[in-house]
Structure formats: C-alpha cells, structure tokens
C-alpha positions in Angstrom: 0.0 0.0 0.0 2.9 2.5 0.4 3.8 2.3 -3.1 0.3 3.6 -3.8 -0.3 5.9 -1.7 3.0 7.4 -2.6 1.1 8.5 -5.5 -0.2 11.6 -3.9 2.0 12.0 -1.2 6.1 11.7 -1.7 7.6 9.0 0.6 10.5 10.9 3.1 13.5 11.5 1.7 16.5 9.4 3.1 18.7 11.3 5.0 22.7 11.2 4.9 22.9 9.9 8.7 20.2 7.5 7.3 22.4 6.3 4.6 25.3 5.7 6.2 23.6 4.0 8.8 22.3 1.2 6.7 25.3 1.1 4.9 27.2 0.6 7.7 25.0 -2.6 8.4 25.1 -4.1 5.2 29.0 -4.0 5.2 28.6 -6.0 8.3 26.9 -8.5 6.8 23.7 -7.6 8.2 21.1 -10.0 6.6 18.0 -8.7 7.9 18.6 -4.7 6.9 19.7 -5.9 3.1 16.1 -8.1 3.3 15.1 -4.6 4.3 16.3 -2.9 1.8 15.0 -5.2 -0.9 11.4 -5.6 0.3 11.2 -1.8 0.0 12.5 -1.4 -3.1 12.2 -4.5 -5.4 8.4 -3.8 -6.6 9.4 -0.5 -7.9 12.5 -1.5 -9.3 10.9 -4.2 -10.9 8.3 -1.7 -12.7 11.2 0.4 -14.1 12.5 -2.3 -15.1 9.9 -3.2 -17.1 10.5 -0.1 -19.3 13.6 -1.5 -21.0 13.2 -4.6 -21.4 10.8 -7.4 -23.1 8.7 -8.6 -20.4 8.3 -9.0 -16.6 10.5 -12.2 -15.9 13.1 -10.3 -18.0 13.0 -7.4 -15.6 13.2 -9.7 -12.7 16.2 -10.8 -14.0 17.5 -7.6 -14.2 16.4 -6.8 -10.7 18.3 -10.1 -9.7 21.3 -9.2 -11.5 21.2 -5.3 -9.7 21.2 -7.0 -6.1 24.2 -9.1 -7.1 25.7 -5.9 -8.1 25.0 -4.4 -4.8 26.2 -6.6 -3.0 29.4 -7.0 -4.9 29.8 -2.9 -4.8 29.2 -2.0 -1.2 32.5 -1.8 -0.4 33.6 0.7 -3.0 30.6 2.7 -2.7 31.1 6.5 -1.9 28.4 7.8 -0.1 28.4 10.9 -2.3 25.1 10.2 -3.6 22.2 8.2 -2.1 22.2 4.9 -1.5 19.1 4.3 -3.1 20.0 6.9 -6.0 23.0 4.1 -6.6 21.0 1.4 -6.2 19.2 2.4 -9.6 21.6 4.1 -11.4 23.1 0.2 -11.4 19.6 -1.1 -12.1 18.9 1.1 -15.2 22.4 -0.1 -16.6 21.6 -3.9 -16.1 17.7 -3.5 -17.8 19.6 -1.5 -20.6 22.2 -4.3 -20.8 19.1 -6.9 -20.5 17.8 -5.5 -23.5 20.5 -5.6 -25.8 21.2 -9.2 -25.4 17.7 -9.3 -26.0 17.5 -7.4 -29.4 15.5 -4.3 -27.6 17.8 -1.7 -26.9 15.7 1.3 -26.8 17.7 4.4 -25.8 15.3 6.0 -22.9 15.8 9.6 -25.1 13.5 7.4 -27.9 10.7 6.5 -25.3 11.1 10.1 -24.4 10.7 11.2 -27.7 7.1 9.2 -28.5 5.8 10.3 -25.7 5.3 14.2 -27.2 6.3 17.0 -27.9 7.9 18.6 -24.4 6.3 22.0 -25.5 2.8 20.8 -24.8 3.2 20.2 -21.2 0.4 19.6 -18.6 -0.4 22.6 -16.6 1.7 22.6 -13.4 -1.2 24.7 -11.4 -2.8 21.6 -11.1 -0.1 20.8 -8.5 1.7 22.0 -5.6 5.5 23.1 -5.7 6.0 19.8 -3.7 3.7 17.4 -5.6 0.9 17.6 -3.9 -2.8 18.1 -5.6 -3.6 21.9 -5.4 -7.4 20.6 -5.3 -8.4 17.1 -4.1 -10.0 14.7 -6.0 -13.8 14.4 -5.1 -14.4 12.6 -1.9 -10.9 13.4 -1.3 -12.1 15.7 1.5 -15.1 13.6 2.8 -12.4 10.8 3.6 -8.8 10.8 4.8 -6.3 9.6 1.1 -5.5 6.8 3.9 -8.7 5.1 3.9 -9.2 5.7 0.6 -6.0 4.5 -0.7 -6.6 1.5 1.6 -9.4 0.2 -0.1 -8.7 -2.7 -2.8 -10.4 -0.6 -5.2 -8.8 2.6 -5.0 -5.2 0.7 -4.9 -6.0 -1.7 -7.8 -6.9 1.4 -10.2 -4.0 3.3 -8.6 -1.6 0.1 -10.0 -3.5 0.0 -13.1 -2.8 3.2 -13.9 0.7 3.2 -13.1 1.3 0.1 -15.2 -0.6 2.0 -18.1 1.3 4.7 -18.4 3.9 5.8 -21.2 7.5 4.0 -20.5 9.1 7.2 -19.9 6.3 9.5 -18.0 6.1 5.3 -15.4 9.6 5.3 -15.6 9.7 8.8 -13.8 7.2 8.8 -12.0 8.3 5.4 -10.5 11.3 6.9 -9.4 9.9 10.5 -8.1 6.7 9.4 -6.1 7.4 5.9 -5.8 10.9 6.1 -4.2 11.3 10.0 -3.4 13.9 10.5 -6.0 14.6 14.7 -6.6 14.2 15.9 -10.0 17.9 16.2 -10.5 18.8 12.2 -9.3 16.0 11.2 -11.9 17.7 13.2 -14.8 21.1 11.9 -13.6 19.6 7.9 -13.6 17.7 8.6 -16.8 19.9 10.9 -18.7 16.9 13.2 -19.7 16.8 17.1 -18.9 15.0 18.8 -16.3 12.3 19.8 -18.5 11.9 16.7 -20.2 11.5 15.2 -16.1 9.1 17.8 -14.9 6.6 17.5 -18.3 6.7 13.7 -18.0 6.1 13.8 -14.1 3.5 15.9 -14.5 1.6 14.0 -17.4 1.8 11.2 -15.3 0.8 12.6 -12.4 -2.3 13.6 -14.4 -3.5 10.4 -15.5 -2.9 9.0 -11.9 -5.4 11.8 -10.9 -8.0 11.1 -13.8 -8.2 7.2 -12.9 -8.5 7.8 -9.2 -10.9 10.8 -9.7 -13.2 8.1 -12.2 -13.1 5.6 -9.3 -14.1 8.2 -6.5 -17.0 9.2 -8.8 -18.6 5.5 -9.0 -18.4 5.2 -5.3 
C-alpha cells in the first residue's frame, strides 16, 4: 500500500545519517537490513525495469542481477550520492544491458521522444511546488487519502494506472513518487533534462489523478 499511496504524497526522503547508517549494516553483513532494503524497493524497481526490457521475468532478472551488483559494490561505494540513487543508477544499466542481449535496446531519449512534444506540457497549477494536488479529487475531503488508498479498489486502479502509463512518463514517476527520487537524481539515472523530467512527471501525475478521480465518482 505505500507504493500507492506514494502516488499523492512523496515518501520521506533518506537522510545522509540515514544512509550511512544502513550502509554501515550491510557491510557487516547484516542480513535482515539488506532483506530490508529489498522488500522496499524490489516492486518498484521491478516496474522500471519493465521499461527496457521485453517482459516482466526479464525485468526480474534484471532486478536479480542489480542486487548481485549491490552486494558485490558496497564496499567501493562513496556515499556521495544516495544509496538508493545508486541502487538504480546500477539497475537502469543492467535493464539496458538486458535488453541488448535481448534485441531491444531502446535508448530511454526514444521513449522520451514518443511520448510528445515537451512544448505541450500539462499545466503545473494543477499541482503543488511539492507534488501535492492543489485541489483534491472528489471525496478526497469527505475521507482521509489513507482510507481511501486502503481500499482494494482505489489501490488496484492506482496500480492499473501506473502500469498503463507511457515508459518514460512510469519510468519517472516510478522513481519520483514511488521512491522519493529529486528531479535532478531522476535526470542523472535517466539521462533526460529537467524539462523533459518535470513534463513527464506531471503527465503522469495527471492520469494518476484522472483514474482515481473516475473511481471516486462510481463510489
């Protein structure tokens, strides 16, 4: 349910002392923080995945092959970035690698690319300077976005859209409401400019909204 509800409101940011914290435990072998560490991200990391390469079990793989590549790079990692910003910059570089030994390398700047023309963006008054809806949903004020967003319903649209969006506008939005990536780590892990970020999160965003706001309304 947190990767849902994310949706609408941004998971915390790590922290530094956060980081370093965990990272401490997984260089000491700690097997119940890296289990940690992979129930809360694999879902996600699995759905960008997805983007690159052929199918699901094919991103799976790739997901596989990024935890072996985790593990085998703690100890060189420099906490100069997150560790989660690390996490799937490797990711993105084993889906991509995935895909060419599958015969579907797509550069992301091509998914990028059929999703529009940048110039024809979705208007950003529709939400906040943090993300946030500027104006609810319907029923959005009669109930808490908690209990909502708890009910199978609202979650299994909320997934459904996701899944259906765009590669490149699920892609980023994946990583900025799903995981609580900043605009700058997302064009870093996806190569794309900061325009070309805020136009797909927003168009994503947007169809989020419209599937949840068509759910509320049959209520």
């Amino acid at each position: 349910m947190r990767a849902y509800y994310a949706v609408t409101t941004r998971p915390p940011s790590s922290t530094p002392d956060d980081d370093l914290a965990l990272l401490a435990r997984l260089r000491g072998g700690d097997a119940q923080a890296f289990a940690t560490l992979v129930d809360r991200h694999h879902g996600p990391m699995v759905r960008l995945a997805q983007v690159f390469v052929r199918d699901r079990a094919a991103a799976e793989d790739a997901v596989q092959e990024t935890w072996i590549g985790v593990i085998a790079g703690l100890p060189r990692f420099e906490p100069r970035a997150r560790l989660k910003t690390w996490i799937y910059g490797i990711l993105v570089n084993q889906a991509r690698s995935r895909a060419r030994r599958d015969g579907r390398d797509v550069p992301f700047s091509a998914l990028v690319e059929a999703d529009g023309d940048v110039a024809a963006a979705v208007d950003a008054a529709r939400f906040k300077a943090g993300g946030h809806w500027a104006s609810p949903p319907a029923d959005w004020v009669q109930d808490t976005p908690e209990s909502l967003l708890a009910t199978r319903g609202a979650a299994e649209v909320i997934g459904a859209a996701i899944d259906a969006l765009p590669p490149a506008q699920r892609a980023v939005l994946t990583l900025r409401d799903l995981e609580g990536a900043t605009s700058e780590e997302v064009c870093n892990i996806l190569e794309i400019s900061e325009i070309n970020q805020r136009v797909l999160l927003h168009r994503a965003r947007t169809r989020v909204r419209a599937a949840l706001e068509q759910f509320l309304q049959k209520k």
